[in-house]
ChimeraX commands (.cxc) that place a marker at each C-alpha (Angstrom):
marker #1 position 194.36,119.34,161.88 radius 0.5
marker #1 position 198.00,119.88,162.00 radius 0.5
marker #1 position 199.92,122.07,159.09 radius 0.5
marker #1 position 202.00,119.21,157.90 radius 0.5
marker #1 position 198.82,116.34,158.20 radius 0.5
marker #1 position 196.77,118.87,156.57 radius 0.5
marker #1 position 200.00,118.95,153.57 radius 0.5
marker #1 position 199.85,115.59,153.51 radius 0.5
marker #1 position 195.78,115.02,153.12 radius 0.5
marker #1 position 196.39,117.86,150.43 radius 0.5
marker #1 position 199.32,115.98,148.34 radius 0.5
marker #1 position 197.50,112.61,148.34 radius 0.5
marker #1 position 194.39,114.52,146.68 radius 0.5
marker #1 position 196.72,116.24,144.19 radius 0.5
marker #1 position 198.82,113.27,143.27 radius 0.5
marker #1 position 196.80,111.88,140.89 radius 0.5
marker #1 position 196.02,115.06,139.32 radius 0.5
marker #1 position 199.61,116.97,138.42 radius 0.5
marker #1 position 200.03,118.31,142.02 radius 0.5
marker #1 position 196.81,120.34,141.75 radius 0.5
marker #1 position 194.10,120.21,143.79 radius 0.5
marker #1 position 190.70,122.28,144.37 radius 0.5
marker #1 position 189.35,124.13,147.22 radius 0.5
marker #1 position 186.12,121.80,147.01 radius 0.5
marker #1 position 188.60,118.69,147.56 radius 0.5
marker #1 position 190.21,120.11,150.11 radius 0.5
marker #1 position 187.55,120.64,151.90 radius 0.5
marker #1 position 185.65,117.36,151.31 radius 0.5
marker #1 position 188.97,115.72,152.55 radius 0.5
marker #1 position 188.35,118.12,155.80 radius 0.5
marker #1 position 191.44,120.80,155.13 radius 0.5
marker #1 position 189.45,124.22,156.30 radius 0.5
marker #1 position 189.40,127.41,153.83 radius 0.5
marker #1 position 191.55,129.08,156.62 radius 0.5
marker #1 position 194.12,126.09,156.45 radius 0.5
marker #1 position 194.24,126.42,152.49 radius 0.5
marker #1 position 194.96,130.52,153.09 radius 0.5
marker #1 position 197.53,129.99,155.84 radius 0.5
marker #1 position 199.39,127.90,153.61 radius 0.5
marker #1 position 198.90,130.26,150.37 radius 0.5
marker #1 position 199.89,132.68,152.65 radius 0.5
marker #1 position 203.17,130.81,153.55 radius 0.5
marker #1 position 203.98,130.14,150.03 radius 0.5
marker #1 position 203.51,126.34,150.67 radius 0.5
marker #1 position 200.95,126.61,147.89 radius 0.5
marker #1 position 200.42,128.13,145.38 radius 0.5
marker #1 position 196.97,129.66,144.04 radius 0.5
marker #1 position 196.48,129.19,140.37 radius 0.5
marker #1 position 192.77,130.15,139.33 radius 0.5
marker #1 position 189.36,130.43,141.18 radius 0.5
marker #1 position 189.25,127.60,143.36 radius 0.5
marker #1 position 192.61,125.89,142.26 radius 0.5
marker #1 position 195.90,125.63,144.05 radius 0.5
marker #1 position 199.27,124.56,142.96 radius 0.5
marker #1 position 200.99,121.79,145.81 radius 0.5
marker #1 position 204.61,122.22,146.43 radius 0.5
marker #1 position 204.71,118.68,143.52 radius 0.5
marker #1 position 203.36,120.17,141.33 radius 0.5
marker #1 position 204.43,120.06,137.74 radius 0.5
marker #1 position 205.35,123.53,136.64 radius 0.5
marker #1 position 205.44,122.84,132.70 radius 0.5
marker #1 position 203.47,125.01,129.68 radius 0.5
marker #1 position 200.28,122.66,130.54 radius 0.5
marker #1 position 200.09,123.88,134.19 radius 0.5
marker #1 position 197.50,126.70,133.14 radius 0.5
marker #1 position 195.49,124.43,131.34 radius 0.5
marker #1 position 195.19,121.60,133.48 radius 0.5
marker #1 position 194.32,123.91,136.24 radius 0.5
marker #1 position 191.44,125.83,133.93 radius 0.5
marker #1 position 190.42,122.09,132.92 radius 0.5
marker #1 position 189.94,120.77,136.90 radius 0.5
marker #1 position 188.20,124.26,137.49 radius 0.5
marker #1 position 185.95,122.53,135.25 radius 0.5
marker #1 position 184.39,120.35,137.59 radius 0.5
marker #1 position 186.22,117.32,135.18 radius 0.5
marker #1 position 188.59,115.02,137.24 radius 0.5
marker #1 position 191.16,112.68,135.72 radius 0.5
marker #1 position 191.70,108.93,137.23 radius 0.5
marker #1 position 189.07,107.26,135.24 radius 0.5
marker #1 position 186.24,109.53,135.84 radius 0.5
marker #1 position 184.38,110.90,132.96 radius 0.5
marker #1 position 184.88,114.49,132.38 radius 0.5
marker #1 position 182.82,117.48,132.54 radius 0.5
marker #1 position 184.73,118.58,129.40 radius 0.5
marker #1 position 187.54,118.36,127.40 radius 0.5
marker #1 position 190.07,120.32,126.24 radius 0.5
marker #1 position 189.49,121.14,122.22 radius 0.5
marker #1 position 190.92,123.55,119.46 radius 0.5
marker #1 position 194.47,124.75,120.53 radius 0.5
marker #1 position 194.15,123.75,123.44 radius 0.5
marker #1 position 193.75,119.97,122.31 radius 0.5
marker #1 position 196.91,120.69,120.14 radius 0.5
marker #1 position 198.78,122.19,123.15 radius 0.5
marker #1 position 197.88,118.94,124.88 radius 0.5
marker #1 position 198.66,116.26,122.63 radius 0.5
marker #1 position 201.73,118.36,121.03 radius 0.5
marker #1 position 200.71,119.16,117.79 radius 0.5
marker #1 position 202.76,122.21,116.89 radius 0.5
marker #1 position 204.13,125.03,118.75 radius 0.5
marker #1 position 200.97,126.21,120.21 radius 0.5
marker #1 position 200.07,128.32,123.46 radius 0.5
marker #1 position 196.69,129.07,123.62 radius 0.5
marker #1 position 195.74,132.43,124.39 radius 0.5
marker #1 position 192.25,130.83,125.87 radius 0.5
marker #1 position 191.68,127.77,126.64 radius 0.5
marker #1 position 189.22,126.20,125.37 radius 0.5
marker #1 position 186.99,122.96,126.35 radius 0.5
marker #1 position 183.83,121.00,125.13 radius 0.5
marker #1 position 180.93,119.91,127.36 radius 0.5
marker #1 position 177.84,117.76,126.28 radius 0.5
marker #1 position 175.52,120.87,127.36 radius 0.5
marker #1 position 176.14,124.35,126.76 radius 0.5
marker #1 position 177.80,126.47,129.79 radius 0.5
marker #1 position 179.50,129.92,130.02 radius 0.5
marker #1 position 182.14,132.05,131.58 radius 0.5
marker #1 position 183.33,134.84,133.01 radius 0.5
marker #1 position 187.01,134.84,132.91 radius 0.5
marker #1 position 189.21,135.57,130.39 radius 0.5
marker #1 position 190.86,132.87,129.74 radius 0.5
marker #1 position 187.74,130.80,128.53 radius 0.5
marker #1 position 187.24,129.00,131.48 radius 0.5
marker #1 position 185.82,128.70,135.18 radius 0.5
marker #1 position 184.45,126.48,137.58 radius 0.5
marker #1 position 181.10,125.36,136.18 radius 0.5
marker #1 position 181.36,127.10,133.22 radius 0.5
marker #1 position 182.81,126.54,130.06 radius 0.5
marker #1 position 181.99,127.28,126.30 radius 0.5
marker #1 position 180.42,124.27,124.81 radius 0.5
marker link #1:1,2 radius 0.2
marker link #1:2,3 radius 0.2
marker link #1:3,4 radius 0.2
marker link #1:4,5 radius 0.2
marker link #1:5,6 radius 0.2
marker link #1:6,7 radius 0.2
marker link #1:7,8 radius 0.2
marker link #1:8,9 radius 0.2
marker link #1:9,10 radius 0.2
marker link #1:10,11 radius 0.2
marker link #1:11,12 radius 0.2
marker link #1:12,13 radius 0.2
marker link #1:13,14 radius 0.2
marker link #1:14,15 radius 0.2
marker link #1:15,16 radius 0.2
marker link #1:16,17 radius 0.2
marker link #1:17,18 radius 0.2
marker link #1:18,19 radius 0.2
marker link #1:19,20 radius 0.2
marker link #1:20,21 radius 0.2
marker link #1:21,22 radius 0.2
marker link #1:22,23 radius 0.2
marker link #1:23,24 radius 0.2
marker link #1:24,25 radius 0.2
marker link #1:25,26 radius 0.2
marker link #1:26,27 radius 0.2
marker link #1:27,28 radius 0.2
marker link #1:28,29 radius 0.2
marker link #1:29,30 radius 0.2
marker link #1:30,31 radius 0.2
marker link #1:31,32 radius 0.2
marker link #1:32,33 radius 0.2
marker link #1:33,34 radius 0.2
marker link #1:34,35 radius 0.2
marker link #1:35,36 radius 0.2
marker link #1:36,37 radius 0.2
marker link #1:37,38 radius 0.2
marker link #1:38,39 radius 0.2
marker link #1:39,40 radius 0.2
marker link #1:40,41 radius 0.2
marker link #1:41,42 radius 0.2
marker link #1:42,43 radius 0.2
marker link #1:43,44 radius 0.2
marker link #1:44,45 radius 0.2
marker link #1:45,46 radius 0.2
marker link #1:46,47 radius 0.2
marker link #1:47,48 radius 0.2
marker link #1:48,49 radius 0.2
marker link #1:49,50 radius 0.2
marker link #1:50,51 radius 0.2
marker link #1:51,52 radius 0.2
marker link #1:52,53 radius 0.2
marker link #1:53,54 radius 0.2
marker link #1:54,55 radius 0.2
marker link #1:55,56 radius 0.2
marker link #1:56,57 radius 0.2
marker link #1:57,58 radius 0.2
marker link #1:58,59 radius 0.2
marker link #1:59,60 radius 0.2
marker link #1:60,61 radius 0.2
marker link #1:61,62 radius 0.2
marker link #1:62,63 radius 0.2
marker link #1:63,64 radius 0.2
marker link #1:64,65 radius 0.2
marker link #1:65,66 radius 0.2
marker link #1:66,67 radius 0.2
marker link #1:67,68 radius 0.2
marker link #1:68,69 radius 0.2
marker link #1:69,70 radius 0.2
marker link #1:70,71 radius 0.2
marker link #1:71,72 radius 0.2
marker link #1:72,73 radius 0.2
marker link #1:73,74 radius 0.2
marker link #1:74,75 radius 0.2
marker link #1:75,76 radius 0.2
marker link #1:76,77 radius 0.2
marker link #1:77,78 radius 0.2
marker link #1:78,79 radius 0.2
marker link #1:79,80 radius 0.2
marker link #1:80,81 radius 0.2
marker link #1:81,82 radius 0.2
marker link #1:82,83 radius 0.2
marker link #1:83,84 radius 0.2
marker link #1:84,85 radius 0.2
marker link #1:85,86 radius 0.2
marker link #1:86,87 radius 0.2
marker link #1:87,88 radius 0.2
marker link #1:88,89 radius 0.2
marker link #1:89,90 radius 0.2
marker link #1:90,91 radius 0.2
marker link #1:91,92 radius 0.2
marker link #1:92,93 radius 0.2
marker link #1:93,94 radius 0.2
marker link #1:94,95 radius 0.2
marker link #1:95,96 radius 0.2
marker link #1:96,97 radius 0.2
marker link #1:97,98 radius 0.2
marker link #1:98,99 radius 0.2
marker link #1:99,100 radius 0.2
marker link #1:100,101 radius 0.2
marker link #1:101,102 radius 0.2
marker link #1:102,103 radius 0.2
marker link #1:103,104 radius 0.2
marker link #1:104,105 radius 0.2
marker link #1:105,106 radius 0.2
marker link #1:106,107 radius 0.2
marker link #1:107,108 radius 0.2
marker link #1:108,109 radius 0.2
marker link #1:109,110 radius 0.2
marker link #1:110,111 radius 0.2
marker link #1:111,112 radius 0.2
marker link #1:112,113 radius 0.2
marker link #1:113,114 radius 0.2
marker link #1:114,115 radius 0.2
marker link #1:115,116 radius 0.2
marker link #1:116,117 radius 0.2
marker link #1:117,118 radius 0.2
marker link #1:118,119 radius 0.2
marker link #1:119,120 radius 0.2
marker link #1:120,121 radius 0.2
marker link #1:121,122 radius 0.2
marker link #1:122,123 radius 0.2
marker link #1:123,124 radius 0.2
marker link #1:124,125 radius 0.2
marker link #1:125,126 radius 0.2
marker link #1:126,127 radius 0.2
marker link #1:127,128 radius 0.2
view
């Protein structure tokens, strides 16, 4: 796949989700692991998190962080149900309720699941 096909396969998976997009929908869409370095590499994209990578549309607001940690999640937005959802300050960061920025993020899933990173948050795992 070419650099700028595999750009374009990578902005139509991110366009519906703030110009981010995971390594697992990348390569469901058929964009190789070594396609997704080259272009982190380049600058072209930018990695965010474990398995997340900001597209050159991407929003680059105070919720970038979050939305990232949240699609790290497993959760996708577009009318799918969601793997969890963001609570606590992070709800408030989300919906503007004060002048909050989390210092974790923090989400709530129907079953209990941990994490490793710092922040609260990784792919598969989240405090419930």
């Amino acid at each position: 796949m070419r650099a700028v096909n595999v750009l374009e396969s990578l902005e139509l998976l991110g366009s519906s989700q703030w110009g981010l997009v995971t390594a697992k929908q990348a390569t469901k869409a058929g964009v190789s692991k070594m396609h997704l370095s080259r272009l982190t590499d380049r600058g072209t994209v930018q990695w965010l998190r474990h398995g997340v990578y900001a597209l050159p549309s991407a929003d680059t607001g105070p919720l970038r962080g979050l939305r990232a940690a949240w699609l790290a999640t497993g959760s996708r937005p577009a009318g799918n149900q969601p793997l969890a959802v963001a609570s606590g300050e992070s709800a408030a960061t989300v919906h503007r309720l004060g002048d909050l920025l989390p210092s974790k993020y923090e989400f709530t899933t129907a079953v209990r699941r941990q994490t490793t990173q710092p922040d609260g948050s990784a792919p598969g795992s989240v405090d419930s």
